[in-house]
CHARMM internal coordinates of N, CA and C (Angstrom, degrees):
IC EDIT
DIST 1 N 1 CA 1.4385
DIST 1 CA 1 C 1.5235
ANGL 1 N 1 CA 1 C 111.43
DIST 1 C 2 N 1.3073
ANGL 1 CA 1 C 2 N 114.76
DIHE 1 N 1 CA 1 C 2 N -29.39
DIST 2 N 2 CA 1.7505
ANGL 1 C 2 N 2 CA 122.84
DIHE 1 CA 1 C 2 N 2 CA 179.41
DIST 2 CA 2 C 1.3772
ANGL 2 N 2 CA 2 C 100.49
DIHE 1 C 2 N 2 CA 2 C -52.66
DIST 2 C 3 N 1.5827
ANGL 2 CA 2 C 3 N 117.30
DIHE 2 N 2 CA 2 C 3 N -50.83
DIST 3 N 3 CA 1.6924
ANGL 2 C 3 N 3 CA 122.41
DIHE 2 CA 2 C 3 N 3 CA -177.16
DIST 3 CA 3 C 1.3390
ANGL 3 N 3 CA 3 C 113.83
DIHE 2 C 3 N 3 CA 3 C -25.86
DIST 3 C 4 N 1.3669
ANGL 3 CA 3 C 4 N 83.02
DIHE 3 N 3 CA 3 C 4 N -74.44
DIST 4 N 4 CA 1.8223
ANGL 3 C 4 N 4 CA 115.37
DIHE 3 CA 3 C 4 N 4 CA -166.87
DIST 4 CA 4 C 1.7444
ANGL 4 N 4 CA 4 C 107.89
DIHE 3 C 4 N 4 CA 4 C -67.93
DIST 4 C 5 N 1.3947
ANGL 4 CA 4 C 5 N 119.69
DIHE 4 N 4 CA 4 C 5 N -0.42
DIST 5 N 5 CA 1.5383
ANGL 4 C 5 N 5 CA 116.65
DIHE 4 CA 4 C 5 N 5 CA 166.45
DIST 5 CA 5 C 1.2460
ANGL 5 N 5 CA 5 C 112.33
DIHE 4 C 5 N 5 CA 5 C -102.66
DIST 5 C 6 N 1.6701
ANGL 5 CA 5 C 6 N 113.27
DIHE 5 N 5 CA 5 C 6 N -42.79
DIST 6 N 6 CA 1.4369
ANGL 5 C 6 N 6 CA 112.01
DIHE 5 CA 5 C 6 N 6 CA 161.87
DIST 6 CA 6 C 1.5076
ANGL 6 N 6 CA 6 C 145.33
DIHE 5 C 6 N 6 CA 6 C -61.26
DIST 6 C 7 N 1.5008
ANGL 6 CA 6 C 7 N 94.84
DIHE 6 N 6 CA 6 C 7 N -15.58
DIST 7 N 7 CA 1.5418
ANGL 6 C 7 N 7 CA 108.93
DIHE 6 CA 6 C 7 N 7 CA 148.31
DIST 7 CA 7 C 1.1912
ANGL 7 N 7 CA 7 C 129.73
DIHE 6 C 7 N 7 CA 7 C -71.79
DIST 7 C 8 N 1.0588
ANGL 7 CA 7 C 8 N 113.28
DIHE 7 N 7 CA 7 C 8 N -23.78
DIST 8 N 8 CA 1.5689
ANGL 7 C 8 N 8 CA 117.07
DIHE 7 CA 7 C 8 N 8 CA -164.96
DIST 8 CA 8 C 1.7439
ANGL 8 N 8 CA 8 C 99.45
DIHE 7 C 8 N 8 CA 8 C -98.23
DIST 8 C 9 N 1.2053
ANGL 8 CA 8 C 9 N 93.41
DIHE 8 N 8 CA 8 C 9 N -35.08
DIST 9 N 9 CA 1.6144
ANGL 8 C 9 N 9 CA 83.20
DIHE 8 CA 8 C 9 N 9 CA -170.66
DIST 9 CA 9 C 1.4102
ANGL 9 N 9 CA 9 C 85.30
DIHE 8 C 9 N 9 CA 9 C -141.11
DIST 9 C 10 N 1.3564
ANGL 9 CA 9 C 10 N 114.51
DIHE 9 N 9 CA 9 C 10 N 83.54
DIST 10 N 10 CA 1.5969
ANGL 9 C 10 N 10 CA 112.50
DIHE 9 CA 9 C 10 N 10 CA 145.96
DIST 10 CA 10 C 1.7630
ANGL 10 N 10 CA 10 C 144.51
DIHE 9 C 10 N 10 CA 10 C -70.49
DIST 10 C 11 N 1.3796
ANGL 10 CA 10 C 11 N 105.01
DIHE 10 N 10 CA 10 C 11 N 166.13
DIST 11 N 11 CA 1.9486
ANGL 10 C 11 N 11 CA 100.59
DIHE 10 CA 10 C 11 N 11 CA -140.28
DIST 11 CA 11 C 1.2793
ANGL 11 N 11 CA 11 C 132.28
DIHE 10 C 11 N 11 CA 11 C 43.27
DIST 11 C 12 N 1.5058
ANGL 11 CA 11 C 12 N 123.15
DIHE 11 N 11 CA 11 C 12 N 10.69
DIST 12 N 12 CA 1.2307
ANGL 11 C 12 N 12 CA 122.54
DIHE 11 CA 11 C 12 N 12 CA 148.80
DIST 12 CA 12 C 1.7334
ANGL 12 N 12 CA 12 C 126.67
DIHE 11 C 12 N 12 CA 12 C -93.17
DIST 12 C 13 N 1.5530
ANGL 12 CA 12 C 13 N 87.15
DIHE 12 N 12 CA 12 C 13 N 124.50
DIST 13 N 13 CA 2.0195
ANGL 12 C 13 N 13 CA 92.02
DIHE 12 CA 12 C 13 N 13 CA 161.69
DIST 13 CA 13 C 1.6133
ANGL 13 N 13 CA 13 C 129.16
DIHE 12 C 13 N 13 CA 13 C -96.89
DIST 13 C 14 N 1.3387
ANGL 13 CA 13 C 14 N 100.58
DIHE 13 N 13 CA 13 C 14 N 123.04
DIST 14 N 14 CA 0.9915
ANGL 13 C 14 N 14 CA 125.44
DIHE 13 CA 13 C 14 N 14 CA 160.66
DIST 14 CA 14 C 1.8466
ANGL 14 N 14 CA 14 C 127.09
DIHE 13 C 14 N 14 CA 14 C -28.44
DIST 14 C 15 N 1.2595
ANGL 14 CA 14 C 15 N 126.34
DIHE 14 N 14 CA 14 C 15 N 102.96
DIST 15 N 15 CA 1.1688
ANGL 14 C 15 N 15 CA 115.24
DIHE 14 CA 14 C 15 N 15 CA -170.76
DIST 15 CA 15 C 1.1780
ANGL 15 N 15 CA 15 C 123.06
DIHE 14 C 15 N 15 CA 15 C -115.21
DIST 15 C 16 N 1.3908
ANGL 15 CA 15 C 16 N 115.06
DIHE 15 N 15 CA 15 C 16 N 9.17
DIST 16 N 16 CA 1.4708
ANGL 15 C 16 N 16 CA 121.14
DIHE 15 CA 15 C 16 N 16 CA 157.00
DIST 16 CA 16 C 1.5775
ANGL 16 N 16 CA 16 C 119.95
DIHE 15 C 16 N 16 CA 16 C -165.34
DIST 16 C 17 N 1.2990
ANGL 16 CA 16 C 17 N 142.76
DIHE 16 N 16 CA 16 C 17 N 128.23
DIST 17 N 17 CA 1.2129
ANGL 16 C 17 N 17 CA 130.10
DIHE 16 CA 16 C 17 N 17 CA -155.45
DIST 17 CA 17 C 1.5710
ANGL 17 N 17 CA 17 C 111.09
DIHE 16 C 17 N 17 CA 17 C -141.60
DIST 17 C 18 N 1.7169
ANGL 17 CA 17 C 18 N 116.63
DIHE 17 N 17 CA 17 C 18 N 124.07
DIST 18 N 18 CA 1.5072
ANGL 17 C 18 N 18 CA 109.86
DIHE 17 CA 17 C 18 N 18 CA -163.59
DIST 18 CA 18 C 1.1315
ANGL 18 N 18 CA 18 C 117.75
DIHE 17 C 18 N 18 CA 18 C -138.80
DIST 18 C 19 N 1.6677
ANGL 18 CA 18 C 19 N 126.99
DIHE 18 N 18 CA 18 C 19 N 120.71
DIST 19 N 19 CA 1.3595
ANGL 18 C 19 N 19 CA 125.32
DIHE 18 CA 18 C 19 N 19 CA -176.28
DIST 19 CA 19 C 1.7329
ANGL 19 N 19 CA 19 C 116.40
DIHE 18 C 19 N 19 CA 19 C -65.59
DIST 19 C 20 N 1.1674
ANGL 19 CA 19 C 20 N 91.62
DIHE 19 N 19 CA 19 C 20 N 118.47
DIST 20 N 20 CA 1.4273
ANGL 19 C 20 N 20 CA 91.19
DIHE 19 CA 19 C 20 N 20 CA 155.79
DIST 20 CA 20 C 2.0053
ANGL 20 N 20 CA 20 C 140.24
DIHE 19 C 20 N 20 CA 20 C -107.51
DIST 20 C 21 N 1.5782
ANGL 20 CA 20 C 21 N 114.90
DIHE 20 N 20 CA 20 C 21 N 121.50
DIST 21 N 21 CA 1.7826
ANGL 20 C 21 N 21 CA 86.71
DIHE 20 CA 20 C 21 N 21 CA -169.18
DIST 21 CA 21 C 1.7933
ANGL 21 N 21 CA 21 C 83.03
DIHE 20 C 21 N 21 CA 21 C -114.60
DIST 21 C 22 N 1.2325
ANGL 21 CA 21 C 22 N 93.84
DIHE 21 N 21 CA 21 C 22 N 127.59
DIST 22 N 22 CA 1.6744
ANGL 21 C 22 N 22 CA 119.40
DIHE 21 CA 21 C 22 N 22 CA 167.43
DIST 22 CA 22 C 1.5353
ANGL 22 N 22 CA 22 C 106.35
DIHE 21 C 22 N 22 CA 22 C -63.96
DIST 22 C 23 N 1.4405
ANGL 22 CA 22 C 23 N 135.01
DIHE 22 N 22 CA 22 C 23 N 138.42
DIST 23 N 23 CA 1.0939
ANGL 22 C 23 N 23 CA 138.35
DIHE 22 CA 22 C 23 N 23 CA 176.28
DIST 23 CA 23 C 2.0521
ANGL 23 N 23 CA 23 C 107.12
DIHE 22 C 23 N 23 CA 23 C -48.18
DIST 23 C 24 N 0.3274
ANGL 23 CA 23 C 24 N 114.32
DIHE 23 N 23 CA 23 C 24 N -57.49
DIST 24 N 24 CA 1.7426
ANGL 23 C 24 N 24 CA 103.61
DIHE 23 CA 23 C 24 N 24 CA 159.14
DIST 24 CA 24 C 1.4841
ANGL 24 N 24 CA 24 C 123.23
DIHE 23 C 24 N 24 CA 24 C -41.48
DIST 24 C 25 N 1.2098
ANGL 24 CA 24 C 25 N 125.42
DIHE 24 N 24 CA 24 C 25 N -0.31
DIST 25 N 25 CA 1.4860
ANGL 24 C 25 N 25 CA 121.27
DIHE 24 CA 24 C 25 N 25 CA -166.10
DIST 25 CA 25 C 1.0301
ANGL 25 N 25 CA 25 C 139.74
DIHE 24 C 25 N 25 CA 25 C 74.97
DIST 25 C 26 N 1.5885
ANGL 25 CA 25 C 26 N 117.35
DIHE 25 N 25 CA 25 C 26 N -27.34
DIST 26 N 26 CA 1.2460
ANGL 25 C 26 N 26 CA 133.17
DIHE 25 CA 25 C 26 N 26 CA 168.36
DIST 26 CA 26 C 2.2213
ANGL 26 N 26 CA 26 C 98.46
DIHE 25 C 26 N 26 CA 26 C -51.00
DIST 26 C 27 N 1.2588
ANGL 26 CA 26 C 27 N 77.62
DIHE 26 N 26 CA 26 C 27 N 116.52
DIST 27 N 27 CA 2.0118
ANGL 26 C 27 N 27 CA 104.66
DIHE 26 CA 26 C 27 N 27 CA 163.31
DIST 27 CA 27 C 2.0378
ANGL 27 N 27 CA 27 C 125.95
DIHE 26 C 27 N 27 CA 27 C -93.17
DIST 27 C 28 N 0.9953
ANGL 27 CA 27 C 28 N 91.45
DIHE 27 N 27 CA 27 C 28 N 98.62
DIST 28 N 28 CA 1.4011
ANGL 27 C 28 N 28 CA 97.68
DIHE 27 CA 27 C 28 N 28 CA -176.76
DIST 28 CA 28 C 1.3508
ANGL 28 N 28 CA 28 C 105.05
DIHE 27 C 28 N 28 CA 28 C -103.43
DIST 28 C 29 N 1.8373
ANGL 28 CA 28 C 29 N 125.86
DIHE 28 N 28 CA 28 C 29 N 162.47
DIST 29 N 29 CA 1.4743
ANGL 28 C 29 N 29 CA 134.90
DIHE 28 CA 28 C 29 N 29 CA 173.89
DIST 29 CA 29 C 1.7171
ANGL 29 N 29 CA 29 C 107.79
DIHE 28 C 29 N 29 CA 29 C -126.64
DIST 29 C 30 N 1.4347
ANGL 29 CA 29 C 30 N 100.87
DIHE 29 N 29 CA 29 C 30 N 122.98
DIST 30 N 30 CA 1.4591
ANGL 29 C 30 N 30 CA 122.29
DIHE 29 CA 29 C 30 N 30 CA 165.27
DIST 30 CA 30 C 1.3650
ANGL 30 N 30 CA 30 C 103.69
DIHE 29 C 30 N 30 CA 30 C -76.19
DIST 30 C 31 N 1.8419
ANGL 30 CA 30 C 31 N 129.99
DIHE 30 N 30 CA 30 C 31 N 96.08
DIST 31 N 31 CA 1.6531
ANGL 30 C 31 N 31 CA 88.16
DIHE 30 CA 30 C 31 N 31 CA 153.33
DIST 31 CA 31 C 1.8240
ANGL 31 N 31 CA 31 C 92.07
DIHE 30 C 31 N 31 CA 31 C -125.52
DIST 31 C 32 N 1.4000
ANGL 31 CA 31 C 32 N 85.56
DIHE 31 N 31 CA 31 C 32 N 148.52
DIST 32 N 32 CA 1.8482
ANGL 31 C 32 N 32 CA 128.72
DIHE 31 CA 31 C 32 N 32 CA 167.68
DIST 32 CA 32 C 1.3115
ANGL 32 N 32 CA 32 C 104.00
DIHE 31 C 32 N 32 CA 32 C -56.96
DIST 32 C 33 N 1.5620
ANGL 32 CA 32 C 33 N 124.15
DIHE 32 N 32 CA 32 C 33 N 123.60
DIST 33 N 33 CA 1.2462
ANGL 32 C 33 N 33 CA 128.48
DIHE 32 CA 32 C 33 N 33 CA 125.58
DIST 33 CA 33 C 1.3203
ANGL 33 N 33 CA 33 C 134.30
DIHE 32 C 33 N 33 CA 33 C -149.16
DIST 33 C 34 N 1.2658
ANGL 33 CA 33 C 34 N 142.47
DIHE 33 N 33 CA 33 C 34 N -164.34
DIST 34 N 34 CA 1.4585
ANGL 33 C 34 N 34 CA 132.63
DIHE 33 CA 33 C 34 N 34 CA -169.61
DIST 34 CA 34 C 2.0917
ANGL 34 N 34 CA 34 C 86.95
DIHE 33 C 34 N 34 CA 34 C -127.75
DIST 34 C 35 N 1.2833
ANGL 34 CA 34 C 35 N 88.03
DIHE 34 N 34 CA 34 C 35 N 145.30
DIST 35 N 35 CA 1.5893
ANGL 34 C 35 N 35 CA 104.93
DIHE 34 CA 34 C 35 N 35 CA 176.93
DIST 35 CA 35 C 2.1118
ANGL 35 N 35 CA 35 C 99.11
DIHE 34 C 35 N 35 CA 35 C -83.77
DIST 35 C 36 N 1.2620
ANGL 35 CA 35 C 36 N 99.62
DIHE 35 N 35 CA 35 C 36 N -168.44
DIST 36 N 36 CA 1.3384
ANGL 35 C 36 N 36 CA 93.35
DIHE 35 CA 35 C 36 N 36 CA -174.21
DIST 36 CA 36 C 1.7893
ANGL 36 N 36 CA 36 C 127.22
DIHE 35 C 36 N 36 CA 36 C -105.49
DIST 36 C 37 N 1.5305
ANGL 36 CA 36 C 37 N 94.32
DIHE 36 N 36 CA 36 C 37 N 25.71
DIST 37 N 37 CA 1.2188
ANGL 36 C 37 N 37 CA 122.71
DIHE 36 CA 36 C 37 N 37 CA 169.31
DIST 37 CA 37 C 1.7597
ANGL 37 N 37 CA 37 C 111.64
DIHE 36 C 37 N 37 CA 37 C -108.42
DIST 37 C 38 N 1.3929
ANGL 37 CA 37 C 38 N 93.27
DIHE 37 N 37 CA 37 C 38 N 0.72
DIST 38 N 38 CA 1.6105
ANGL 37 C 38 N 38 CA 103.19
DIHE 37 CA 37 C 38 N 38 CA 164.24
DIST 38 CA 38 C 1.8573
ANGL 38 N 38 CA 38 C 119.72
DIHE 37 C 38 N 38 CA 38 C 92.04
DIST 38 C 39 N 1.8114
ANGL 38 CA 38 C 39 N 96.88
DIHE 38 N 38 CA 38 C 39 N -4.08
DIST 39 N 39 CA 1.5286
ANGL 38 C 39 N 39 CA 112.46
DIHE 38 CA 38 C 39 N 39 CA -152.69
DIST 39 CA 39 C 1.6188
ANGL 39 N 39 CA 39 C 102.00
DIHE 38 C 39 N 39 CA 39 C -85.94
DIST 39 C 40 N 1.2688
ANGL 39 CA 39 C 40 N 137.66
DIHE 39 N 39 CA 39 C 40 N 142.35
DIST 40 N 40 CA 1.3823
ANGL 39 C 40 N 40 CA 132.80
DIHE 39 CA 39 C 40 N 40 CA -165.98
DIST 40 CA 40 C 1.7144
ANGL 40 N 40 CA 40 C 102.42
DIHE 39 C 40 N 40 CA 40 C -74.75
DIST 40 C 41 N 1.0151
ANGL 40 CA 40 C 41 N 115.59
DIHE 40 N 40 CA 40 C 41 N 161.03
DIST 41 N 41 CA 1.2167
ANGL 40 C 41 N 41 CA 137.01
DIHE 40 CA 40 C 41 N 41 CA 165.75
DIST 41 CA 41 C 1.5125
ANGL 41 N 41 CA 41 C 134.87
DIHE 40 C 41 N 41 CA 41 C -160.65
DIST 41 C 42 N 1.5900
ANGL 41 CA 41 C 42 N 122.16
DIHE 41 N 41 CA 41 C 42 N 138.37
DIST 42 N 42 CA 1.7095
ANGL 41 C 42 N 42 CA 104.83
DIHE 41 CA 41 C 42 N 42 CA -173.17
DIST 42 CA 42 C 1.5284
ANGL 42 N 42 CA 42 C 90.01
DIHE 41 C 42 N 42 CA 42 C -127.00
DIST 42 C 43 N 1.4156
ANGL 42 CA 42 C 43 N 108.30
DIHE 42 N 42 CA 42 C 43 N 160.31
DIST 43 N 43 CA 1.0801
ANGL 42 C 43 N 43 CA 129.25
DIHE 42 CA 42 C 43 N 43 CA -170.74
DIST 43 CA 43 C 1.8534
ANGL 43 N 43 CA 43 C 110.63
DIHE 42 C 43 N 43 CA 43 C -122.56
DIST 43 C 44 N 1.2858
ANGL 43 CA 43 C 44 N 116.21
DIHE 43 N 43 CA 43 C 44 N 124.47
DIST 44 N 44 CA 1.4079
ANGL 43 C 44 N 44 CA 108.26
DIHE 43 CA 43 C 44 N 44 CA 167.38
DIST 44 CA 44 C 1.4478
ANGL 44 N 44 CA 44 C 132.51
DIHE 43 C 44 N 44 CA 44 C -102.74
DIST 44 C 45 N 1.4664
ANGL 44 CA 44 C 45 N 119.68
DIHE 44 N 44 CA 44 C 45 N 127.95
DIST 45 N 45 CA 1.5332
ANGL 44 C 45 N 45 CA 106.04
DIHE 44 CA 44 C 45 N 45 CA -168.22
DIST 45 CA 45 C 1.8049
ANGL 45 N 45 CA 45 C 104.62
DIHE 44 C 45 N 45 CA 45 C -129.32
DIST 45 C 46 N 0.9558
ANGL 45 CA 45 C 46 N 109.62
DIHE 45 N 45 CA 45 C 46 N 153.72
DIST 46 N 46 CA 1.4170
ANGL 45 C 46 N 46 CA 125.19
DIHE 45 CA 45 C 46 N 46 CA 173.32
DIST 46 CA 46 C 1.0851
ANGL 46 N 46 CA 46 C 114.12
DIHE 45 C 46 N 46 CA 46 C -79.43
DIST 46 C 47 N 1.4532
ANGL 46 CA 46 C 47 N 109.67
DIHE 46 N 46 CA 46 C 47 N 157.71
DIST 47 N 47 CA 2.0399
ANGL 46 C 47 N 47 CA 116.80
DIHE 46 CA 46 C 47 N 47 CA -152.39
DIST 47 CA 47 C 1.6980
ANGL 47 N 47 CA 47 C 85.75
DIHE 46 C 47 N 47 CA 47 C -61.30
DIST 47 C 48 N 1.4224
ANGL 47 CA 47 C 48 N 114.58
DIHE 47 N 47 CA 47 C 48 N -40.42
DIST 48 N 48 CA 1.3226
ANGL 47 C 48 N 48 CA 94.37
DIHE 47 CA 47 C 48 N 48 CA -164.18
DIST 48 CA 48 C 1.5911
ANGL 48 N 48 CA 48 C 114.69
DIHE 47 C 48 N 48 CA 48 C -108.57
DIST 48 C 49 N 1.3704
ANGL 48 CA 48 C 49 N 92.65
DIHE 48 N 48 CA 48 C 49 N 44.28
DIST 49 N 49 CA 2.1276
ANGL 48 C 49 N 49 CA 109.93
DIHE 48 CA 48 C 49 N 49 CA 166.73
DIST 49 CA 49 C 1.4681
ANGL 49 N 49 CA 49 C 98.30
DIHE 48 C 49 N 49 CA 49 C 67.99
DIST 49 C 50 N 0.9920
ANGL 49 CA 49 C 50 N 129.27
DIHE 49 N 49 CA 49 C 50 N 18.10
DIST 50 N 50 CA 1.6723
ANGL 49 C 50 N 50 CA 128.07
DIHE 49 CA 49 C 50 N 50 CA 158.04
DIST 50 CA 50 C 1.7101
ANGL 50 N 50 CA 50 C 101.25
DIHE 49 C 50 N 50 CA 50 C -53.70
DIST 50 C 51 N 1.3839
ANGL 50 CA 50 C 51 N 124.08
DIHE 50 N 50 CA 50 C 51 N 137.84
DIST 51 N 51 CA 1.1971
ANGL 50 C 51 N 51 CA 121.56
DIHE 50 CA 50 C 51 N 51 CA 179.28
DIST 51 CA 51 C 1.6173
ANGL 51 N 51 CA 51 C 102.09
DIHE 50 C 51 N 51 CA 51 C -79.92
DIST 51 C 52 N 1.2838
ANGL 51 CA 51 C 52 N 143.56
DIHE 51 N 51 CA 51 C 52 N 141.56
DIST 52 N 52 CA 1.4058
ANGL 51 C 52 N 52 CA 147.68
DIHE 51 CA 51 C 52 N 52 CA 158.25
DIST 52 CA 52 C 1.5089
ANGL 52 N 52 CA 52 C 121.97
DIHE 51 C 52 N 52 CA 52 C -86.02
DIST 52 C 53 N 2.1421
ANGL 52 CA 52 C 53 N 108.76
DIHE 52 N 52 CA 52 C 53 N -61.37
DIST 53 N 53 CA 1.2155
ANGL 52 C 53 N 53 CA 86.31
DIHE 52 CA 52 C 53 N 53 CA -174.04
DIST 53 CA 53 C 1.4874
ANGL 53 N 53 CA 53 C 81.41
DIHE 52 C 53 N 53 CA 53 C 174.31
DIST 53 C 54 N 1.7126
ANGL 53 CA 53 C 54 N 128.27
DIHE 53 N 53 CA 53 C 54 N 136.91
DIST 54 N 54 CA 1.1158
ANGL 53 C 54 N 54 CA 138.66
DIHE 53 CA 53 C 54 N 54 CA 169.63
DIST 54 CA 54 C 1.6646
ANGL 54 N 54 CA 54 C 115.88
DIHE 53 C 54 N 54 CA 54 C -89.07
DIST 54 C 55 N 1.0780
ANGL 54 CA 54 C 55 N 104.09
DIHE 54 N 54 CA 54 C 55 N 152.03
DIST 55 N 55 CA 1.5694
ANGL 54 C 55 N 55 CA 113.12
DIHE 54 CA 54 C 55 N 55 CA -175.95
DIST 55 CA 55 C 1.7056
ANGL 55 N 55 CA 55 C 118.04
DIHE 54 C 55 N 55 CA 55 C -112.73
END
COOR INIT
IC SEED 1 N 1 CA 1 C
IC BUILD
């Protein structure tokens, strides 16, 4: 999942990162970070680093 965040948003770190499994099984990843204006942001990715959808 690190791949597929560091692609997407390179020179950014990640500051918090959280599995989620939906009653269906389907496994998704929350990870946390702040852009470089300091402002939070989370990112959602699929078990297999498919991008989903920023928050």
């Amino acid at each position: 999942m690190t791949a597929a965040f560091e692609a997407k948003y390179p020179k950014t770190k990640a500051s918090k990162a959280e599995k989620q499994t939906k009653a269906d099984g389907t496994v998704t990843y929350e990870i946390a970070f702040k852009d470089a204006k300091g402002k939070k942001h989370e990112a959602t990715f699929k078990e297999d680093g498919t991008f989903v959808e920023e928050e």
